[in-house]
N, C-alpha and C positions, 0 to 999 in steps of 0.2 A: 745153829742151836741144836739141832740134832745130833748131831757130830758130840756135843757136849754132854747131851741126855746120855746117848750109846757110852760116852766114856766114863760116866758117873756109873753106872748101871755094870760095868766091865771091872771095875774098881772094888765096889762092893760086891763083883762073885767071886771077885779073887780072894778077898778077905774073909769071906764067908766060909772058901773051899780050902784056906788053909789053914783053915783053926781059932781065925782071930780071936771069935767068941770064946774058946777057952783058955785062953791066955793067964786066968788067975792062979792054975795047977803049976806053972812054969815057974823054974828059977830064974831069978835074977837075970839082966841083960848083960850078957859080957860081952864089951864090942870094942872098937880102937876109936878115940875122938883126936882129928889131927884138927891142926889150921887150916884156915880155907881164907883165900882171898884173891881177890879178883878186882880187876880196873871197869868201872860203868858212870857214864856221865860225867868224866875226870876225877872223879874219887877211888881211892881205894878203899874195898869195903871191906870187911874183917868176918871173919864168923868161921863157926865147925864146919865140919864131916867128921858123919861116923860111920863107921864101918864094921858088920858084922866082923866077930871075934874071927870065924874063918876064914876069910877076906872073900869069900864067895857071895856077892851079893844079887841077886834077880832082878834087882830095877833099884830107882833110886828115886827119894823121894824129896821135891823139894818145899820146905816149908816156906811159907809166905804169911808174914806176922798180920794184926790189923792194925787198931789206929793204935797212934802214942808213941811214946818212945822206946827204945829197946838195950839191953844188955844182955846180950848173951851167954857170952861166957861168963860174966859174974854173976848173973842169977840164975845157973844152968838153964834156961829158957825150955819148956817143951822136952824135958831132960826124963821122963816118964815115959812120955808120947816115944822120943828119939827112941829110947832101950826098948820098946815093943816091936817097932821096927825090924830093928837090927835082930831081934830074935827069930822077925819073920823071914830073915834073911834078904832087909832089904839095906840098904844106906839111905841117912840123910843127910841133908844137904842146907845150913842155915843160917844167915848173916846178920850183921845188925845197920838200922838205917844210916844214911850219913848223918856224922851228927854224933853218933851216938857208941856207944862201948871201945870199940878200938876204930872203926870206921872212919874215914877224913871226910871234911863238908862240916857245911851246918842243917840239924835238923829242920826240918817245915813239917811242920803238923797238916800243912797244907798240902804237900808234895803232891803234884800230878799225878792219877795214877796211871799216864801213859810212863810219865817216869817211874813208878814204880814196876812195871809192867817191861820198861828196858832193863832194869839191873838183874829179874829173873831172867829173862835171855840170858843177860850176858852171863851170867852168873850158871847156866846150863851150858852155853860154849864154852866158859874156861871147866868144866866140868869133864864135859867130852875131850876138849882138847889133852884133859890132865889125863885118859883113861881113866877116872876114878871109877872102883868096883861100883857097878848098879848103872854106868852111866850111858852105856845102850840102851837102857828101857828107864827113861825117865817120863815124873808122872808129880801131880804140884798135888800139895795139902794145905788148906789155908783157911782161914778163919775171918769173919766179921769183912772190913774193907778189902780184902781179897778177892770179896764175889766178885769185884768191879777191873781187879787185876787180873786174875787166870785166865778168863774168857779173854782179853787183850795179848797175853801171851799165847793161849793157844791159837790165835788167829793168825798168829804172825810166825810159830814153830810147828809144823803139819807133825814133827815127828813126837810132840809130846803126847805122850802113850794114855793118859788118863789124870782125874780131877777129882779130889776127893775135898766137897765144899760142905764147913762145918758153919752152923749160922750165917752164912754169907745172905749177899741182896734176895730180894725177890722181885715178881714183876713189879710193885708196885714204886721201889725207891727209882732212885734215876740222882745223873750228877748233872753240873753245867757242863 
């Protein structure tokens, strides 16, 4: 848990130190959105990367959705959040669940979130494995049922660099 404190805290000085807060003076995000996909659980999953416009990226960032179902590339998903990103010169990295947009499987509203918790892995190895820009210093973004996921991956990936938890659990939720 420490480990976790320290990387939230590492997260936000980096964002702090590179301008995030001014972010509204900037133009537009100009960055490259390729396919992304990846084999986890027997499914193939489908989703972005984006990649800063100059393909120099500093870390990469991977999204992690909450409950519900998803469509990413048809509803540009986080398509504000991603171009901030890329501005700061970072990549994202964001799929959609099985089930759902181009992804194979069927959805479960109910999905494990140790399953949830494997397809960010895998989804960080085929990442590394591709060299995608950012993919030495990768670090999770995630929202609402994510609290319950990230902390599952980071225990299981020592080299995930940092955790950036928006509304996620607190002490007091808990799962079966």
């Amino acid at each position: 848990m420490k480990r976790i404190f320290h990387s939230v805290v590492l997260a936000a000085t980096f964002f702090l130190s590179t301008g995030c807060v001014s972010l509204a003076d900037q133009p537009p995000a100009t960055m490259t959105t390729q396919k992304f996909e990846f084999v986890s659980n027997g499914n193939k999953l489908s989703g972005l990367v984006d990649i800063p416009a100059s393909a120099v990226a500093q870390a990469m960032i991977v999204i992690i959705h909450g409950y519900g179902r998803t469509e990413v590339a048809g509803r540009t998903s986080y398509y504000d959040l991603r171009s901030r990103f890329t501005q700061l010169g970072i990549s994202t990295l964001i799929w959609d669940k099985p089930g759902c947009g181009q992804s194979q499987g069927t959805f479960d509203a109910d999905q494990p979130v140790e399953s949830s918790a494997t397809e960010v892995l895998d989804a960080i190895r085929h990442a590394r494995e591709s060299n995608l820009p950012g993919s030495e210093k990768i670090g999770l973004w995630g929202i609402s049922r994510a609290g319950w996921i990230a902390p599952l991956a980071i225990t299981q990936d020592p080299k995930i660099a940092f955790w950036i938890s928006v509304s996620g659990t607190d002490d007091k939720e808990n799962f079966p």
